[in-house]
Every structure is written in structure tokens, then in C-alpha cells.
LOVEX-541963 format. One record per residue (C-alpha): residue number from 1; chain; x, y, z. Coordinates in pm, whole numbers. Layout:
! LOVEX-541963
(NUM "A" (X Y Z));
...
! end
This chain:
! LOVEX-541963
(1 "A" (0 0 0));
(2 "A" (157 325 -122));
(3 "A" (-29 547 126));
(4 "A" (-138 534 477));
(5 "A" (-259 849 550));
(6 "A" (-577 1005 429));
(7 "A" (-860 1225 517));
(8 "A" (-1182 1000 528));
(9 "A" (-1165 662 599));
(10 "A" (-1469 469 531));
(11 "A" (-1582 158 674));
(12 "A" (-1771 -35 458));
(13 "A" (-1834 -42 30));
(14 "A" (-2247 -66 73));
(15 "A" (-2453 214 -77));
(16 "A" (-2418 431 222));
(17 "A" (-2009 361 243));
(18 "A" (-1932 425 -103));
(19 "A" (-2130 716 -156));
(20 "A" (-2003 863 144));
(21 "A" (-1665 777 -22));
(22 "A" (-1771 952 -365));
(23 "A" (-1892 1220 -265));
(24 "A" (-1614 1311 4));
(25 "A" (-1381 1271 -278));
(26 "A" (-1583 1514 -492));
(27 "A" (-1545 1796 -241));
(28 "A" (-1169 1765 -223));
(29 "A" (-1086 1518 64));
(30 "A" (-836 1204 21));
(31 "A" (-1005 908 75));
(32 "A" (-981 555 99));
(33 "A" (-1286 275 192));
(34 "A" (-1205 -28 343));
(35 "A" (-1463 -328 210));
(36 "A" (-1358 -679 294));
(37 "A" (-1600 -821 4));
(38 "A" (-1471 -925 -335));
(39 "A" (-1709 -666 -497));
(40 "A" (-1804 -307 -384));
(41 "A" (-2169 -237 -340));
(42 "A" (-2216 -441 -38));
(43 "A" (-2525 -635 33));
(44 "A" (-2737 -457 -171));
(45 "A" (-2535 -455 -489));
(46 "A" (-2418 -762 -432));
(47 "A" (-2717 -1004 -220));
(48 "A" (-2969 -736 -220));
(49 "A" (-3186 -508 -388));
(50 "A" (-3009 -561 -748));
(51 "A" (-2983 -898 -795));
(52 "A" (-3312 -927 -617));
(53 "A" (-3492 -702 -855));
(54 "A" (-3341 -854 -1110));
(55 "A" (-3529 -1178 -1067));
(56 "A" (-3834 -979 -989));
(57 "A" (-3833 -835 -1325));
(58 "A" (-3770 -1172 -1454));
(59 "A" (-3998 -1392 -1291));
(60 "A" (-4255 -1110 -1365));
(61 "A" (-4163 -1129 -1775));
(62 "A" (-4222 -1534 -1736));
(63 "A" (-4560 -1519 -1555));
(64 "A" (-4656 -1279 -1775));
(65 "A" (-4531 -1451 -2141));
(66 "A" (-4693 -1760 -1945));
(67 "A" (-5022 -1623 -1841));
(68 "A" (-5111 -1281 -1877));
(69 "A" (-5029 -1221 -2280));
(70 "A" (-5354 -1387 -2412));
(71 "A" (-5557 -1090 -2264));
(72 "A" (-5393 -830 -2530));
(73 "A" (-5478 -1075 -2824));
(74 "A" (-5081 -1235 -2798));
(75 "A" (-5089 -1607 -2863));
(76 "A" (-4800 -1759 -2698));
(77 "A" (-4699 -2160 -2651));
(78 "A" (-4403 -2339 -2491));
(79 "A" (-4294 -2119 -2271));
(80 "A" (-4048 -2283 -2045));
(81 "A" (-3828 -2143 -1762));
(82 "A" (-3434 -2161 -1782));
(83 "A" (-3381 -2113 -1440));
(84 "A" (-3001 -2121 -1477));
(85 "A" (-3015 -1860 -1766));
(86 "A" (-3243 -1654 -1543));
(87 "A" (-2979 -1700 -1210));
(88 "A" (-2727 -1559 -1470));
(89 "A" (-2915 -1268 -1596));
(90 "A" (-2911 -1178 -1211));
(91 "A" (-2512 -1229 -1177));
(92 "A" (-2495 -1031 -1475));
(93 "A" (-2662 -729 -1389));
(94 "A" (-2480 -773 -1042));
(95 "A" (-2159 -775 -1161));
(96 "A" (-2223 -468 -1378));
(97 "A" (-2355 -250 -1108));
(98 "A" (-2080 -373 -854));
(99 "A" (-1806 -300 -1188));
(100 "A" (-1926 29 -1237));
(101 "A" (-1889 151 -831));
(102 "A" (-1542 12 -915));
(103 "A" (-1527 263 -1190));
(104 "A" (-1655 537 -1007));
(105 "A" (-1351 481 -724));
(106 "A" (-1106 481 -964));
(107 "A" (-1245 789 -1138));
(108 "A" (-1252 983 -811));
(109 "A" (-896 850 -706));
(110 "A" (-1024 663 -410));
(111 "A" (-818 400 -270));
(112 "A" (-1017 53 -225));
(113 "A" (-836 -104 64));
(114 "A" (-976 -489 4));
(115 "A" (-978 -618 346));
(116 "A" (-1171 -635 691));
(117 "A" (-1133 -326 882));
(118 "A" (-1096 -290 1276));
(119 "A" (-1078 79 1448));
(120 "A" (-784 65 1689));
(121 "A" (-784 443 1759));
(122 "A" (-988 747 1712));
(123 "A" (-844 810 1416));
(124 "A" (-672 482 1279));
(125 "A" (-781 185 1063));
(126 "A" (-613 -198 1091));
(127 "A" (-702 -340 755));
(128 "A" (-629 -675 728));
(129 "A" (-374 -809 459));
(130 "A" (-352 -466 364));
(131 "A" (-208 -277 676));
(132 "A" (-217 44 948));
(133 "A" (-450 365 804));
(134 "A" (-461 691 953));
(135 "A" (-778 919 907));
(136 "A" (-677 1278 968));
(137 "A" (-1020 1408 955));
(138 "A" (-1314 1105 973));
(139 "A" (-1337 790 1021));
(140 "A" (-1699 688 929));
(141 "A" (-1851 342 997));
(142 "A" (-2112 275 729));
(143 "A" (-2120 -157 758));
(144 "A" (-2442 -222 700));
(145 "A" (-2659 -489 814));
(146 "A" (-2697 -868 821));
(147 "A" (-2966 -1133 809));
(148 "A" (-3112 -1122 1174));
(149 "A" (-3112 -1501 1289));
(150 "A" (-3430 -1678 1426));
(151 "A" (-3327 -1857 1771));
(152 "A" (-3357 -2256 1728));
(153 "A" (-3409 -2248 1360));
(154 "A" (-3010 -2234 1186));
(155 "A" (-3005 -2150 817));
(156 "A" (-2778 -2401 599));
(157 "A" (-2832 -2205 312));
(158 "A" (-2969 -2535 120));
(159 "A" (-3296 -2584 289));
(160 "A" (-3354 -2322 509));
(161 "A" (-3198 -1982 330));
(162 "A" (-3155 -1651 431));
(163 "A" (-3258 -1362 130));
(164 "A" (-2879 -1443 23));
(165 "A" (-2981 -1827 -48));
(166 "A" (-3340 -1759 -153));
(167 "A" (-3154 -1588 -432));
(168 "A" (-2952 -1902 -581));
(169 "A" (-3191 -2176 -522));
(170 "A" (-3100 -2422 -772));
(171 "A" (-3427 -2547 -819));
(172 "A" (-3802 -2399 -757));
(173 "A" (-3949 -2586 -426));
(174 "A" (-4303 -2705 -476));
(175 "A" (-4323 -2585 -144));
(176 "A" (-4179 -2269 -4));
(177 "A" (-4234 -2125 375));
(178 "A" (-4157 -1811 425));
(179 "A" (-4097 -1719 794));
(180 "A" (-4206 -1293 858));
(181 "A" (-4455 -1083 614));
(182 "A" (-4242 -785 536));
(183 "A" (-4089 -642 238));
(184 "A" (-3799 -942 159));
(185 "A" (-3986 -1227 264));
(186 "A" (-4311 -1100 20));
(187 "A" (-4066 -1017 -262));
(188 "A" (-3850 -1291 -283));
(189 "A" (-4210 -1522 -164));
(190 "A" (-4298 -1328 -480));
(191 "A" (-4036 -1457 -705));
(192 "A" (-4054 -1822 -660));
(193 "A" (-4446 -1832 -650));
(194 "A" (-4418 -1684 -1013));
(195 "A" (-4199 -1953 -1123));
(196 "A" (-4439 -2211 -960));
(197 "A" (-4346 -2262 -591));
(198 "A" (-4677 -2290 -363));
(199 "A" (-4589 -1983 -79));
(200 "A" (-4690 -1996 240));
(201 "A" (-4610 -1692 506));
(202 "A" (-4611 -1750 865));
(203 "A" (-4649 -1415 1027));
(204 "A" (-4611 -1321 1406));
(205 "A" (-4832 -1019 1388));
(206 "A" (-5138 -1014 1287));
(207 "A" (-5101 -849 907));
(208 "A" (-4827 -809 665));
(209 "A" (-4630 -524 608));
(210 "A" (-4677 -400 949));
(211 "A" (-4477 -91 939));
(212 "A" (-4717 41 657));
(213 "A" (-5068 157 644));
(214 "A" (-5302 -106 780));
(215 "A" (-5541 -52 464));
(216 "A" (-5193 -109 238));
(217 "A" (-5131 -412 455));
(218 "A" (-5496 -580 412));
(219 "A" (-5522 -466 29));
(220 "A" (-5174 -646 -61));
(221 "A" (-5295 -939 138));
(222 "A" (-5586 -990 -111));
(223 "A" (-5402 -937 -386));
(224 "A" (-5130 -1150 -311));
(225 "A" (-5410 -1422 -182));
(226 "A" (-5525 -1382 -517));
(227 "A" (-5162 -1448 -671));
(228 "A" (-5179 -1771 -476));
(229 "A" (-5001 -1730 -161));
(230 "A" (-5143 -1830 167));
(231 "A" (-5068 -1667 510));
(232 "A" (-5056 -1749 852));
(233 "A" (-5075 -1478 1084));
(234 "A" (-5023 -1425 1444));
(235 "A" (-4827 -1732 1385));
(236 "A" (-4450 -1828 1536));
(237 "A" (-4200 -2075 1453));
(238 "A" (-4083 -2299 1743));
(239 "A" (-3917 -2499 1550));
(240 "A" (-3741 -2689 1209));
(241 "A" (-3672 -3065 1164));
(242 "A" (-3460 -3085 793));
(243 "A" (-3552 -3401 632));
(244 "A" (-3421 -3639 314));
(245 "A" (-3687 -3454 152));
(246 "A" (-3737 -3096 308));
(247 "A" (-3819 -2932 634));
(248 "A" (-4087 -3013 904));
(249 "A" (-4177 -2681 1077));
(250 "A" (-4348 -2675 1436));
(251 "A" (-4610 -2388 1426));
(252 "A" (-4845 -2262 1703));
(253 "A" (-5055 -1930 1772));
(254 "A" (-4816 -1640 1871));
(255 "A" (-5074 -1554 2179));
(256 "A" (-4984 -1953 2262));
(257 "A" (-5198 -2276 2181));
(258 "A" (-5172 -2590 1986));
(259 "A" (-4878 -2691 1778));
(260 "A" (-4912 -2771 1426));
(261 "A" (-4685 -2877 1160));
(262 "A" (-4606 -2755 826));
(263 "A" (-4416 -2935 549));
(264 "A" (-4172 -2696 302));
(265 "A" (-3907 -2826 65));
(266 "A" (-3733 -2505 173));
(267 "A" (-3756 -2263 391));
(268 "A" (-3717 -1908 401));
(269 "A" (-3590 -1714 735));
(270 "A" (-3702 -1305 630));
(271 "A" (-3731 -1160 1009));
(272 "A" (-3524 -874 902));
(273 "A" (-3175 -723 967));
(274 "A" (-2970 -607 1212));
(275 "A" (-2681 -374 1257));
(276 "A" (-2308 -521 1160));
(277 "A" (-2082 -434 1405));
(278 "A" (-1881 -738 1497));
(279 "A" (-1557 -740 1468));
(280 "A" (-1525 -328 1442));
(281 "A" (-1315 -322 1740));
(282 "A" (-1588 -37 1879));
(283 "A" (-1603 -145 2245));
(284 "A" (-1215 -111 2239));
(285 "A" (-1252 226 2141));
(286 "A" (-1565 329 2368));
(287 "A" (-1773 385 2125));
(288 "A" (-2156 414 2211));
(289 "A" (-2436 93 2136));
(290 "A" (-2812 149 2177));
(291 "A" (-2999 -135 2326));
(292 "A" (-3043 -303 1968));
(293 "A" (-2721 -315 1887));
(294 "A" (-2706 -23 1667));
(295 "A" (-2445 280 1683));
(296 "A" (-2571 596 1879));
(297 "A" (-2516 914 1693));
(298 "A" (-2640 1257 1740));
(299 "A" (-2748 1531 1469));
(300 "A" (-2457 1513 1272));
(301 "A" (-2364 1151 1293));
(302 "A" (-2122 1183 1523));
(303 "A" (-2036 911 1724));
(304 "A" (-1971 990 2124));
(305 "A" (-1572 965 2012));
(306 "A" (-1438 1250 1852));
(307 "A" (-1349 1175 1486));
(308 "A" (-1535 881 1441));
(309 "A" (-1880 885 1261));
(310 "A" (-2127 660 1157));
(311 "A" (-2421 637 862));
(312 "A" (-2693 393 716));
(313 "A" (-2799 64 837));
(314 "A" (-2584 80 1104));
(315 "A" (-2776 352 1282));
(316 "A" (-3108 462 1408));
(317 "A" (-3339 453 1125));
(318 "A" (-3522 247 852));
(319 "A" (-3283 -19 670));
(320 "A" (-3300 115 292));
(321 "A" (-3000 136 63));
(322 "A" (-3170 547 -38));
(323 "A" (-3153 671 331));
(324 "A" (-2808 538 402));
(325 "A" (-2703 728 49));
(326 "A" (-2830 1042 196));
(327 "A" (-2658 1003 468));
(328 "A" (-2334 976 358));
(329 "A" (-2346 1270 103));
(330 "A" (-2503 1473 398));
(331 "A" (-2209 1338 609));
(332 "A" (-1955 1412 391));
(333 "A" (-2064 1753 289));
(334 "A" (-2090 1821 682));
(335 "A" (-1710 1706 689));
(336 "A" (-1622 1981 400));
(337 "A" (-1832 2273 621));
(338 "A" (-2131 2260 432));
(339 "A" (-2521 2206 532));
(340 "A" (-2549 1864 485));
(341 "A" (-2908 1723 560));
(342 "A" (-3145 1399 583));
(343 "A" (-3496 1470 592));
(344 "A" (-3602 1160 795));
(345 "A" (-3956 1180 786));
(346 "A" (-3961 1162 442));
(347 "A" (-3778 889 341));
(348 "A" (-3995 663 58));
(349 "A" (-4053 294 159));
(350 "A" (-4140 79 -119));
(351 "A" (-4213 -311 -174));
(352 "A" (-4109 -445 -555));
(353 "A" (-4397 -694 -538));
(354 "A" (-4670 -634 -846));
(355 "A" (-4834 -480 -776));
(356 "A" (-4568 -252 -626));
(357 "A" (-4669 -39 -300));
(358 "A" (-4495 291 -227));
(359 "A" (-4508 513 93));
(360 "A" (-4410 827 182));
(361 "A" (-4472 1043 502));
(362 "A" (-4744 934 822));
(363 "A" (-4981 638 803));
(364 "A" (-5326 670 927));
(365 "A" (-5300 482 1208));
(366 "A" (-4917 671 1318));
(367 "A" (-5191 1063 1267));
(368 "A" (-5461 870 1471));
(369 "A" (-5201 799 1798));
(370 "A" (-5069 1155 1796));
(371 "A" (-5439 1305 1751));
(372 "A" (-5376 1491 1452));
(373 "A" (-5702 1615 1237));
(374 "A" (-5656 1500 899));
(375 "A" (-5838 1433 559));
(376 "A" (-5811 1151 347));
(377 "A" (-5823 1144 -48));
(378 "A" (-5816 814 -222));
(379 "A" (-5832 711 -602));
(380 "A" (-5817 384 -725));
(381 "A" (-5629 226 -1037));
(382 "A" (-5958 121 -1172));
(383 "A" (-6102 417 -1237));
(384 "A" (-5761 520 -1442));
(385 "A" (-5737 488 -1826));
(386 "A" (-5351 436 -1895));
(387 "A" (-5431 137 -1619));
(388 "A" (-5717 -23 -1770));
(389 "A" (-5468 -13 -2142));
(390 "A" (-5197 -167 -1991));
(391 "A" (-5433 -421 -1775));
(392 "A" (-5271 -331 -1436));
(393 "A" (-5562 -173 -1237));
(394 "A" (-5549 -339 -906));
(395 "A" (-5436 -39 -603));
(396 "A" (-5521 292 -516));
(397 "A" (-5331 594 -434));
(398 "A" (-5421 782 -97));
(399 "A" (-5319 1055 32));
(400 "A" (-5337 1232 384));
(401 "A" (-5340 1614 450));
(402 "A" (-5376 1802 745));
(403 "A" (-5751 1845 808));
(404 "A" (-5677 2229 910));
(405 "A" (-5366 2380 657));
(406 "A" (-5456 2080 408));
(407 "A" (-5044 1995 453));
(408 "A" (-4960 1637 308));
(409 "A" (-4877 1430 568));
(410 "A" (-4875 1103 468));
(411 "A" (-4917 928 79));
(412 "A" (-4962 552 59));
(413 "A" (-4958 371 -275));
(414 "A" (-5027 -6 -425));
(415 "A" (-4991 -33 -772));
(416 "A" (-4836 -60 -1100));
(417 "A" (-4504 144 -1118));
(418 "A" (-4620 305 -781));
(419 "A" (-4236 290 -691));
(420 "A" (-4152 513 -980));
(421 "A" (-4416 735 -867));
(422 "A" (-4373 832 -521));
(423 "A" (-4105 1071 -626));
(424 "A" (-4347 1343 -719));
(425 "A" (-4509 1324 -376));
(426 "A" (-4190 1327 -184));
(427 "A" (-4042 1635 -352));
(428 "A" (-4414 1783 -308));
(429 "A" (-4398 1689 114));
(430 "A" (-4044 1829 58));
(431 "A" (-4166 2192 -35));
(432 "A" (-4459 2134 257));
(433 "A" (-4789 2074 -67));
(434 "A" (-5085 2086 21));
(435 "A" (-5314 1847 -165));
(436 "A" (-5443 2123 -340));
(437 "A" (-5081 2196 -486));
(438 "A" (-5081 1877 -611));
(439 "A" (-5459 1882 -734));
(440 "A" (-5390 2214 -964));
(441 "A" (-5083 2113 -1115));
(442 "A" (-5119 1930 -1441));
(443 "A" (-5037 1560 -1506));
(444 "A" (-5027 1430 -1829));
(445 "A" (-5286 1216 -1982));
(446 "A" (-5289 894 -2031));
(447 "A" (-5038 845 -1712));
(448 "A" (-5077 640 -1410));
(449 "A" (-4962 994 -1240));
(450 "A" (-5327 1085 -1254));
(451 "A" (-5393 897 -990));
(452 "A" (-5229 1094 -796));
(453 "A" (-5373 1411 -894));
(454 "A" (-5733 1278 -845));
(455 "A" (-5628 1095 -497));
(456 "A" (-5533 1490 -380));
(457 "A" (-5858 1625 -553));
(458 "A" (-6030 1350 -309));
(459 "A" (-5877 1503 -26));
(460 "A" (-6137 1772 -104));
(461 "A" (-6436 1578 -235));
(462 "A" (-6384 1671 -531));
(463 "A" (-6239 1403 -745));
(464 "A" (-6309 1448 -1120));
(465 "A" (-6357 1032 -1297));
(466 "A" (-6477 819 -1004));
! end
């Protein structure tokens, strides 16, 4: 290694990490990240959202060519999966987003220091194989997240997977369990049920997608019904037996009650994440934990040790690959003196099932706990031409304003392309829109937009093709 010193010293090559990295470089610092994977990009450019979408967009194009073609006067026969050609359309597209953050370093003159890091001191680095680096300025710990285990049930990656092995399955199960009801387990549930798997989620609570809108939660519950999956909520796992021929799971009522058994060919463990720390060598240097394991920062995420920072995954805050980006541009612009900011309470949430769901802002239920007086506007896809064309009219767009300033406070979307849409609304919360803002400006027609525009008209009764 030709240099030692540098300015920022990032931890971790995920979103958050090298973006940090990028755009520290950008503003004039030297700066080096330390990633210990083979590829930059880290879990979601690598065993993520990329290669994950990637089969989503796949699977979708085979259900589709297999089923859904004949309604737009397309006659199509034979259509066969190649699941190995469609496992290496995913490494493909994986290996050129991971190549081109590769690119980017080298553009920027970042050093990629390929090893695992450990923080020894305030402001120095061990990297292993690689060496001793000093920070002058920042150190910033941006490592992510990894699969949070389920106690008694281990994954083998074979026949009970984590999202990384529900992503390389070598064959589709007949039979595929999917242990929690959030956003991984009911995309990649999503994926193999496409290509023929019978899904089955067991649930703890007592509706999927808890974190979002309970009428998001019990529409996308239908739907997917209707796609074939079955649930089980308010439902644990106590247990797995792996057979010769699968895996026997004990399940029982999450309030307690009989045992019953369920029979998968594999299994799918989707609880969600938790912060990666190990190994950071934090404790040595006294840096600050919350109860769940996650790094305690204040406003400018600053660690409680001088020179040491810390973004993404690995903080306070909702696991997505877009806040931890924001983060570490906002960090790194703090770093060169400038405003850097994160808007937290507008951070989009979306789901890449179809149809997709999108969220942006307060749900009804978060306004109805804090007692605020609000107004509800809701349009569904039915009612929407460029829907009905393209045969993708299942969802609704609602949106929730302030019942006094008319403020959006909340906007909660299933349906086609709904992830592409909840831009507009987040740049319109952004600039504190009313609904009328968004009711008076003009959408294009035919779009799917208009939705949108006559969900904000609802707000005020006053919704122009329903």
C-alpha cells in the first residue's frame, strides 16, 4: 500500500459507504474505503436489492409470457423457464452494477483497501492483509446490516436460506415457507411463487407489512391471496426438523396454543436485519451501542468519540440502501463545512412486489395515535385509463393532509409502477404541498400519475372520474 494516510476513511463499500466515499472525494478530501468483500456495493449490490430485482423483473416477464399475454390478443406456446439462464441474468446485472462503483472509485482516485477493517484508535484503521491507516479528519462506519437469525431455527443455506440463499436456489421448491410478512420475505415469496413454488407466510403479527398503512397491509394481502399465496398470521415458529426430503416446521398461535406442523421443501428465514458491528473493534474504542445493537449518533452523525462517525444501516433509522445514500453525502458535505441534511420523515418505503406499493410520510394509524385532524383522499387504479390499457388496475393511491392547513402528511400507494411514482409526492412533502398543490398542477394524460392528482382532488371531495 503506497499510502497510509488520508482524510476520510470509510468503513464499509455498501450504498451508504461508497457514496459517502464519492462524494467526500468530490469535495476535495483524500479518501480511501475499506470493504472486505470481493465486490463493492455491499449487500445490496451484491445479495440485495439488485440482484433481487433482477429476478423480480424476470420472474414477472415469465408469468406474464406464461399467463397474462392472451388478454392483449398475444398467442403464446411453450414457454419454459431456464432457471439457470435466469440466475445468470441476475449475476450479470450484479456484476455490472458492482463493476461500475469500481469505476466510479477509480475515477474519483479513491483507494479501495480490500480487506476487513478494525478501528484501533480514534483516528486509525487496521485493515487486514492490507495494513495500518490513519484518518486525519473522519473515520466513518457505514457496515451495513446482516440477516437477523431466528433462535432454534439455523439456516444451511440449502434448505432453510436466508434472502442471500433464496436468491440461488437451484431449483423452484413445490413448497416454499416463508418465515415474517415484510418487504424481503413478500418479494422474494414473490419470485418463486411466479416460477411455480406454492408460498406460504407465517407471520407473528397479525397483518403483513406492518410498518405500513393497515389498509396497504390488508389490500396487498388480497391481492397476493389472489396471486396464490397463503398466510398465517399471528403465527411463530418454534421450531425446524430438515428431512431427506425438506423441512418439518413446528407452528403454534403467537398468543400460545396448539402446535401444528407444516411441510416446506425449503424454507425461508425473512425476520429482518440487524446492525453489523462485529468485529469493528468499537467497544475497544468506547464507542456508544443502543440497546439493539445499533451505533448511537447525534445530529450530525457523530459518534460519542471525537473523529469517528457513523451512517446507514448501522444507525437509528429504517434499513433502505436510499436513506443510508443520503446520509453519507449529507455526512460528507458536513465534513467539508457545508449544510449537509437527511430529511427523515420523508424517506420513501417501497415493496417491488406487483403490484408494487410505495409510501411516503405518516400512516393513518401513526396521525390517529398523535391526535392529529386530517383528511383523506383516495383514487383507485380502476377508475384510471392508462391502467385499464396496460391491464394493471389493481391499487389505489391515498393521500393524507392536514384536516386544518390541508399539509400532506402522509401518501400511501399499491400499484403498477407506484415505486416510480412516489417521487413526485416526496419532492411535493419536501416543499410542505398541500393536496391542493398537487390537485392544480397538471399531469399528463394517459399516465398512471393521474392517480395521484385525483387521490389529492379527493382530499377535497372533489375528485373528477370516479
Amino acid at each position: 500500500m503506497a499510502e497510509s494516510t488520508f482524510d476520510v476513511v470509510v468503513v464499509g463499500g455498501g450504498p451508504g459507504g461508497y457514496v459517502c466515499a464519492i462524494r467526500a472525494a468530490q469535495l476535495g478530501f483524500k479518501v480511501a474505503c475499506v470493504e472486505k468483500r470481493s465486490a463493492l456495493g455491499g449487500t445490496c449490490l451484491n445479495v440485495g436489492c439488485i440482484p433481487s430485482k433482477a429476478l423480480l423483473a424476470a420472474s414477472e416477464k415469465y408469468e406474464e409470457a406464461k399467463h397474462g399475454l392472451a388478454k392483449f390478443g398475444i398467442k403464446v406456446g411453450g414457454v419454459e423457464l431456464d432457471l439457470p439462464g435466469m440466475l445468470s441474468h441476475k449475476d450479470k446485472v450484479v456484476k455490472e452494477n458492482t463493476g461500475g462503483i469500481e469505476f466510479l472509485f477509480k475515477k474519483n482516485k479513491i483507494a479501495w483497501l480490500k480487506g476487513a477493517g478494525r478501528i484501533t484508535a480514534p483516528n486509525t484503521v487496521e485493515v487486514e492483509g492490507v495494513g495500518t491507516v490513519t484518518a486525519s479528519k473522519a473515520i466513518v462506519i457505514a457496515t451495513g446490516s446482516e440477516v437477523t437469525p431466528l433462535p432454534g431455527i439455523e439456516i444451511d443455506e440449502q434448505k432453510i436460506v436466508s434472502s442471500t440463499g433464496a436468491l440461488d436456489l437451484p431449483e423452484v421448491p413445490k413448497r416454499l415457507v416463508v418465515i415474517g410478512g415484510g418487504v424481503i420475505g413478500l418479494e422474494l415469496g414473490s419470485v418463486w411463487g411466479r416460477l411455480g413454488a406454492q408460498v406460504t407466510v407465517v407471520e407473528f403479527l397479525d397483518r403483513i407489512l406492518p410498518t405500513m398503512d393497515g389498509e396497504v397491509s390488508k389490500q396487498m394481502q388480497r391481492i397476493l391471496g389472489k396471486q396464490g399465496m397463503t398466510f398465517k398470521l399471528g403465527s411463530k415458529v418454534t421450531g425446524a426438523k430438515v428431512t431427506n426430503t425438506g423441512v418439518t416446521l413446528s407452528v403454534e398461535p403467537a398468543a400460545g396454543g396448539t402446535a401444528e406442523e407444516i411441510e416446506a421443501d425449503v424454507v425461508l428465514v425473512a425476520i429482518g436485519r440487524r446492525a453489523f458491528t462485529n468485529g469493528l473493534g468499537l467497544d475497544t474504542v468506547g464507542v456508544e451501542m443502543d440497546n439493539r445493537g445499533r451505533v448511537k449518533i447525534g445530529k450530525h452523525f457523530e459518534t460519542n468519540v471525537p473523529g469517528i462517525y457513523a451512517i446507514g444501516d448501522v444507525v437509528e433509522g429504517p434499513m433502505l440502501a436510499h436513506k443510508a445514500e443520503e446520509e453519507g453525502v449529507a455526512l460528507a458535505e458536513l465534513l467539508a463545512g457545508q449544510a449537509g441534511h437527511v430529511n427523515h420523515d420523508l424517506v420513501p418505503g417501497v415493496v417491488y412486489t406487483w403490484p408494487e406499493v410505495a409510501a411516503v410520510g405518516k400512516t393513518e394509524e401513526e396521525l390517529k395515535a398523535t391526535g392529529v385532524a386530517y383528511k383523506a383522499g383516495k383514487f383507485p387504479f380502476t377508475a384510471n385509463g392508462r391502467a385499464r390499457a396496460s391491464g394493471t388496475t389493481d391499487g389505489f393511491v391515498k393521500i393524507l393532509a392536514d384536516a386544518r392547513t390541508d399539509k400532506v402528511l402522509g401518501v400511501h400507494m399499491v400499484g403498477p409502477n407506484v415505486s416510480e411514482m412516489v417521487g413526485e409526492l416526496a419532492v411535493a412533502m419536501e416543499f410542505s404541498a398541500s393536496a391542493e398543490d398537487i390537485a392544480r398542477t397538471c399531469h399528463a394524460h394517459p399516465t398512471l400519475s393521474e392517480v395521484t392528482k385525483e387521490a389529492a382532488l379527493a382530499v377535497d371531495g372533489r375528485a373528477l372520474h370516479i
